[in-house]
N, C-alpha and C positions, 0 to 999 in steps of 0.2 A: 244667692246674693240679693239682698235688699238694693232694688233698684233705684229709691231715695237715696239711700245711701250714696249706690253709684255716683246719680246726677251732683248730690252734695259735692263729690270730693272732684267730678266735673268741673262743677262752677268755679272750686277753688283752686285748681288746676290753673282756667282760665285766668285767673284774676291775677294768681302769682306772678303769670307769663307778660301780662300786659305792665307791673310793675317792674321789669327788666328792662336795663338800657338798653338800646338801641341793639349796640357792639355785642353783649350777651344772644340777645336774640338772633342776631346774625349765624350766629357758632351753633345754633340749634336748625340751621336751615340746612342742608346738604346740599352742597356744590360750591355754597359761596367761601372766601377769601378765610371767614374765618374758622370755616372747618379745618383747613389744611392740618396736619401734623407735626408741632414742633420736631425738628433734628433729633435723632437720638443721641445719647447721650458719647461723648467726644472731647481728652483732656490732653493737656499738654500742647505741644505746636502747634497748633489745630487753622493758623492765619494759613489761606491758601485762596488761588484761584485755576479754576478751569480742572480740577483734579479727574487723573483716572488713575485708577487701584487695582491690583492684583495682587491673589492668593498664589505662593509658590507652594512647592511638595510638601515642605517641610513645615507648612501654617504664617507663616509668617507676612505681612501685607506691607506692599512696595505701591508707595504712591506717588507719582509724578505730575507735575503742575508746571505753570505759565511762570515765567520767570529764570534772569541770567541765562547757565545752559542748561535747564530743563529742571527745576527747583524737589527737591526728593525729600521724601518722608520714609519712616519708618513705623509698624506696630507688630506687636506678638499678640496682640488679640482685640484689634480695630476697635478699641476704645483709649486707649494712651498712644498717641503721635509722638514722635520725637524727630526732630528735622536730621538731614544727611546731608551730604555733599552734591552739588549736581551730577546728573545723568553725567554728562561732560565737564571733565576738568580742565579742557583745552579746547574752545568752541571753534568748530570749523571754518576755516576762514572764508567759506563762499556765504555765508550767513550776512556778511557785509554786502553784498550785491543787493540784500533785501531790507535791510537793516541797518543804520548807525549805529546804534546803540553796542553789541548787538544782541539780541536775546531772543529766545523761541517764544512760544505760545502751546497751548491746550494742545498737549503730547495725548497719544493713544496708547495704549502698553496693552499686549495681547501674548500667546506663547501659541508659536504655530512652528510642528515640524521638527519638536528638539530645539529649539530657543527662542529667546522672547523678539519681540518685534515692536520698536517703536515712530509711528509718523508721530508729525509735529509739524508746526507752521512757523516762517517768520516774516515777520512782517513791520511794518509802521501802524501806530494807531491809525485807520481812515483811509488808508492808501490798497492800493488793488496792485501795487507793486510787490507780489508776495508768494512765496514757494512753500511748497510741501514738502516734508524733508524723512526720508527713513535713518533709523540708526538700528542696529543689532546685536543681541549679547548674550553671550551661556547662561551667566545669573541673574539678571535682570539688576544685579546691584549699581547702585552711582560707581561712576568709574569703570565699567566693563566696557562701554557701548562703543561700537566702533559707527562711524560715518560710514555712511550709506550714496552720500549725496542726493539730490532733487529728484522728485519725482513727478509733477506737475508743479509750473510756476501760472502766473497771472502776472497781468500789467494793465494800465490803466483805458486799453481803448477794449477792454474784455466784459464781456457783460457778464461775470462772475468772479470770485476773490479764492483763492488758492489757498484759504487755511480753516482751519476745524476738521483733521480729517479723523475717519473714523473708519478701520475695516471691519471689517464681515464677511466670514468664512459658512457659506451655505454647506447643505447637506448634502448637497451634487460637487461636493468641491470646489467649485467655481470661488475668488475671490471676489469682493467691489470694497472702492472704495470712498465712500461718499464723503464732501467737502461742503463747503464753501459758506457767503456770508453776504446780508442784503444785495443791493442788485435784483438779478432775474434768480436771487435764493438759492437750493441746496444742492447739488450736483452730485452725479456717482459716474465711476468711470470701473472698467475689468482691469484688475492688475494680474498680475503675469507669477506663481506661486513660488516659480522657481527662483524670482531677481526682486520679487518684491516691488516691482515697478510697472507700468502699467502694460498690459498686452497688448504684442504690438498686432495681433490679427484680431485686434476689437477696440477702435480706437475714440466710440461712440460716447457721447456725453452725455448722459442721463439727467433731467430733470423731474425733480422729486416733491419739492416744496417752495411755493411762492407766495408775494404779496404784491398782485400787479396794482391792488390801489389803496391809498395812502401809505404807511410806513412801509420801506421795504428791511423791516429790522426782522429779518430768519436766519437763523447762525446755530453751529454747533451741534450739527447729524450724530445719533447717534443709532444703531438699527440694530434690535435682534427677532428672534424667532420663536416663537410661544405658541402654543396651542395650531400647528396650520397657517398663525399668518404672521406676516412680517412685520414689525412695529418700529415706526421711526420717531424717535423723541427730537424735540429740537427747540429751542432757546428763542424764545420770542420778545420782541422789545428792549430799550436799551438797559446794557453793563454799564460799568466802570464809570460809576456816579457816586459811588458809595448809597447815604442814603435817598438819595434823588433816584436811585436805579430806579427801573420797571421789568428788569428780567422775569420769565414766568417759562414754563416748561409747557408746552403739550404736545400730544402723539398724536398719530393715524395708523392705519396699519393697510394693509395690501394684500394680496392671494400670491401675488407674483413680490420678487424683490423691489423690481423696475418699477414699481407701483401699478397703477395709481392709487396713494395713500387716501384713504377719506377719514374723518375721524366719525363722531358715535352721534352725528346727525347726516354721516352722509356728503356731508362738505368735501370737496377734493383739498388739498392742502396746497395744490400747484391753484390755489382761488381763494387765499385766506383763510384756509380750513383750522380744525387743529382745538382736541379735545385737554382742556386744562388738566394737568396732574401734580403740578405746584406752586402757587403762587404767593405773593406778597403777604405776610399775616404775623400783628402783633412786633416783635422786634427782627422777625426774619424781612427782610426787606429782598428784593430782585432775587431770587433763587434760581441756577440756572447753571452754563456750562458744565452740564452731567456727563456723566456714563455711565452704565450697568453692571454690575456685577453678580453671575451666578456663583454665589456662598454657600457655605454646607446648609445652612437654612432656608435659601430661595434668594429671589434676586434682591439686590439693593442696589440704588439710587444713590452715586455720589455724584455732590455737588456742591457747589460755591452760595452763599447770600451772603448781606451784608448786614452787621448787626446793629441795628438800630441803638440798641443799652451801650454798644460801643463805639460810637461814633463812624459808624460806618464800615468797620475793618472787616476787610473779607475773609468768610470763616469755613470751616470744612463741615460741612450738610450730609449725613446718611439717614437714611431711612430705607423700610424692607420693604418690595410691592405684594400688592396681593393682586393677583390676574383671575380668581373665583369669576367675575364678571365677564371675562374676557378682553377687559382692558386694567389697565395699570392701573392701580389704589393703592399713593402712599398711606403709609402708619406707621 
């Protein structure tokens, strides 16, 4: 190769780059906002908040979100949505003790044991007046779930909020299940395999992830297990702004479940920790209240942002991780 040459298409290299806007340049840096990866692609009912998804036997994907009694979707092949009926077509009436309105919040849908398992939270926007709720069902369809009743509640003299729960089934069988929302941040407590409710010979409260200074905005646990260690995503900064949001996703991960989490400088996440894996970029606005899902292809990332081109409207976010690095990278 003619090393003139080289230098030539160097310089011009250099020169094009400095002719780019700002926002362009931005997208060529790795790490920053504008790297992130647009949503893949997602038709039909796709308006959601707080979604968790699951693949049943037969291919089919059941997604349940925030909203009345527990707001359900349907897809035969996770790219056309079509909305269903809620989880409940008669919402329990202790849901009122937490709630006027009354309606749940960011369900968890999992299948342990020969059939599906749902927590869920209800609550008042802002209020620590608020419970955790299981429900349970053979098919997982809207309309199966049977109540469960409460499985941790909060009230407001508690230094932690009673909803976003998330289980996780370890390799040792052990249940946990991790909650909660700013305040002293994310909590995990043992639940009990056989009642779905917490164990009563472990009745220890687990702290996981904090912000002891400025925002205490950490919400929305969500934990699996990859490679040897344990990875907690969680929902940083404020929702339900539409495009004002600042939700943004980062992880940590741990040796133990119990933590302690650090992300990928080392920071504990119970100290403001917490390695970015999705954030604000272009018309995705606040990206956030995830969950995971192991798919025939690897894991995906769903979750909620709010669409800028559309005035805000919260919209249904997938994308696949790749863990090559040892940590989470959407695409």
């Amino acid at each position: 190769m003619n090393p003139g040459s080289r230098t030539s298409r160097t310089l011009r290299r250099r020169t094009a780059l400095l002719a780019l806007p700002a926002a362009a340049l931005l997208a060529l840096i790795p790490g920053t906002a504008s790297a992130y990866p647009n949503p893949g692609r997602v038709t039909g009912d796709v308006v959601t908040h707080d979604p968790s998804m699951i693949r049943t036997s037969s291919g089919q994907y059941l997604l349940y979100a925030t909203g009345g009694g527990i707001a359900g979707k349907a897809s035969g092949d996770r790219t056309a949505f079509r909305n269903s009926a809620d989880a409940f077509s008669s919402r329990p009436g202790w849901w009122r003790n937490y709630s006027s309105v009354p309606e749940a919040w960011a369900p968890d849908i999992s299948y342990q044991g020969g059939k599906y398992l749902m927590y869920y939270s209800v609550s008042t926007f802002g209020s620590k007046t608020s419970a955790i709720g299981l429900a349970t069902s053979g098919t997982g369809r809207p309309g199966s779930w049977t109540d469960q009743g409460t499985v941790y509640t909060s009230n407001p003299s508690r230094d932690f909020n009673a909803i976003d729960p998330n289980l996780f089934v370890n390799d040792d069988g052990k249940w946990w299940l991790s909650f909660g929302s700013w305040s002293t941040g994310i909590k995990m407590i043992r639940i009990d395999p056989s009642t779905g409710k917490q164990l009563a010979s472990d009745t220890t409260r687990y702290s996981l992830a904090s912000r002891p200074t400025g925002t205490e905005a950490v919400e929305a646990p969500f934990i699996v297990k990859r490679g040897g260690y344990y990875y907690l995503f969680a929902s940083y900064d404020t929702c339900c702004n539409g495009t004002g949001s600042t939700y943004k996703v980062k992880v940590g991960r741990a040796s133990a479940v119990t933590g302690p989490y650090r992300d990928k400088n080392g920071v504990d996440l119970m100290n403001n920790g917490g390695t970015p894996v999705l954030e604000s970029h272009g018309n995705v606005i606040g990206p956030g209240g995830q969950s995971i899902l192991k798919d025939t292809e690897g894991d995906l990332i769903v979750y909620h942002y709010y669409d800028g081109n559309a005035g805000g409207t919260p919209k249904l976010g997938i994308n696949l991780l790749n863990w090559s690095s040892g940590w989470p990278v959407a695409h």
